[in-house]
N, C-alpha and C positions, 0 to 999 in steps of 0.2 A: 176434755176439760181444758179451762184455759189459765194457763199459769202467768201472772202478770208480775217479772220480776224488773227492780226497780232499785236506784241508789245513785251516788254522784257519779260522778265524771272519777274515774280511776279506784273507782272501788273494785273493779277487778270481773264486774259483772259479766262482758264478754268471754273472760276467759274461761269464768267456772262452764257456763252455759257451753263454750266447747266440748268441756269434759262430760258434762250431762249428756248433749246428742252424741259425745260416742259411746258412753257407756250405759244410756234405756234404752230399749226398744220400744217402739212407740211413741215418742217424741220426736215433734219437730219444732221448725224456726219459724216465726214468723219474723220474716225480711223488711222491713220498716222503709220509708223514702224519707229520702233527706235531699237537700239542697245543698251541704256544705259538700266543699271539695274531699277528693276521695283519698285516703291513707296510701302512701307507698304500700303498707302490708295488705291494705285491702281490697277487694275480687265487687263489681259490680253486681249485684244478684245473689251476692254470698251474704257480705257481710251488710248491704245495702241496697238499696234500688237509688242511684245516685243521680235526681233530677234537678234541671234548671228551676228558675222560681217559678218563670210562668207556666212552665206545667204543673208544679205542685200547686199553683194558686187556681190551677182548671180542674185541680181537682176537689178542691177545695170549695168550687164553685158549683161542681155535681155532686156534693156530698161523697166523696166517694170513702173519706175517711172515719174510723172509729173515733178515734184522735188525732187532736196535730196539738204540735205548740211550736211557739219560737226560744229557740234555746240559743244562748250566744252569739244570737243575730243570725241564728239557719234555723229554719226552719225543718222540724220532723214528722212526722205522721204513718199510720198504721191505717194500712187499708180497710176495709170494710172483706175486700173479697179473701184477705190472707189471714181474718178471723174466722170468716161464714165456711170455707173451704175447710175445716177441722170435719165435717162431717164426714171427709174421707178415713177419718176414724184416728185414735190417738190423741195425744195430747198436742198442746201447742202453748210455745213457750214467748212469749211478751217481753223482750228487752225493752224497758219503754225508760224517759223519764219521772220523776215524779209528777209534772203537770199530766202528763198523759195518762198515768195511774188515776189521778184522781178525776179524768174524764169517762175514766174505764168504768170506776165505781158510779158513777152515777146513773150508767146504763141499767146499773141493778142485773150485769152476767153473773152468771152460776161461775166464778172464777176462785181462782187461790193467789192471795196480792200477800209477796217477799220483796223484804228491806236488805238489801246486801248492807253492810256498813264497815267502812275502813277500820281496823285497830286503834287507831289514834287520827289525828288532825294529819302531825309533822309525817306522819307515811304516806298519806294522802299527797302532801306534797311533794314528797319524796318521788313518786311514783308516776305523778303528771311531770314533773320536769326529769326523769329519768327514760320517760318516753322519745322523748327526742322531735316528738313529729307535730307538736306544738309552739310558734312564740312564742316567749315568757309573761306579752300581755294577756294573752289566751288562758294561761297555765292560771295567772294571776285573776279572770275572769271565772274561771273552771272551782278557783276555791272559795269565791267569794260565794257564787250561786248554792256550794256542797253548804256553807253553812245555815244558808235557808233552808235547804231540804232534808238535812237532818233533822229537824223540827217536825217532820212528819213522820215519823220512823212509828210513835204509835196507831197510826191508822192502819196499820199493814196487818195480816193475820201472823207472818213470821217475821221474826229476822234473822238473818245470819250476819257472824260477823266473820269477815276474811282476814282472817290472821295465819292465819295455813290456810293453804292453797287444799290439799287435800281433806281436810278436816270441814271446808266449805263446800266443795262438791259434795260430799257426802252428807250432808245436813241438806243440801236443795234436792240431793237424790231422794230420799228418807223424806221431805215433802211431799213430794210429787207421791212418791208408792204408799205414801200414809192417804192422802187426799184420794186415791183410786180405791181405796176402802172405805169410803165414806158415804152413810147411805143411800145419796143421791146420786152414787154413778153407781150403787150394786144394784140398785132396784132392781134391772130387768136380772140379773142373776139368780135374786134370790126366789123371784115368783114360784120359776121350777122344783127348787128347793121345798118350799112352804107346802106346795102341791103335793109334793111326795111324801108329805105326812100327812096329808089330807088337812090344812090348815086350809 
């Protein structure tokens, strides 16, 4: 199953998703490419696949993505082979922006699209500039775009809102184990089941 989750810039979303792959089994990441330069805190292949432009534009030119967009002048994108690769079984989790959410949907996947959303505005900003690892034009960039893409919050099937840290994982967890009960991924379960009553 593919979990496509999605929200501004400092809504917190990296972090919950942390907590989610260490605490399901059977969930993974998919690793997204970007162009923008890379976080002191962040690991190449971890948190990113961290390319030049003109390789994301080569691949761009082989189709090679599900999504891309330009977010604050970097560009991001989601491969094709770190969605199709789910076949090694488990779920797979989508840190995406909202433009790339809404290029997800239009593929018409069998997916679960979550709205992370900050408490308030003033935390939002709180929280970009308490980062440290942004300008202040950046920071200033980063709130201007959150207020267009809160405007999409009902297109999503959930949302959560991060106001506790803990109380958030646990509502994306409780997603994900709700959505693995749904009758599109029991099917092959239940066949045997039905059989054994002679249905």
């Amino acid at each position: 199953m593919l979990i496509v989750v999605t929200g501004p810039s400092g809504s917190g979303k990296s972090t919950i998703l942390r907590h989610v792959l260490r605490d399901l089994r059977g969930v993974r990441f998919s690793v997204s490419h970007t162009t923008r330069p890379r976080r002191p805190s962040e690991k190449d292949g971890r948190d990113y696949h961290f390319v030049d432009r003109a390789e994301f534009e080569r691949k761009i030119r082989r189709n090679a993505f599900v999504e891309w967009a330009v977010v604050h002048g970097q560009l991001y994108g989601t491969s094709k082979r770190e969605v199709t690769s789910r076949g090694k079984g488990g779920d797979v989790l989508l840190d995406i922006d909202v433009q790339g959410a809404r290029q997800v949907r239009a593929l018409d996947l069998d997916a679960v699209f979550v709205f992370i959303l900050p408490p308030a505005f003033r935390e939002l900003k709180r929280r970009l500039a308490g980062r440290g690892e942004d300008k202040p034009a950046i920071v200033e960039s980063r709130l201007k775009t959150a207020r267009l893409e809160i405007k999409d919050y009902d297109r999503f099937d959930y949302i959560v809102i991060n106001d506790r840290l803990d109380r958030a994982v646990l509502e994306l967890e409780s997603i994900i184990l709700a959505s693995r009960c749904r009758l599109s991924e029991r099917k092959a379960q239940v066949r045997p089941i039905l059989r054994s009553f002679g249905a």
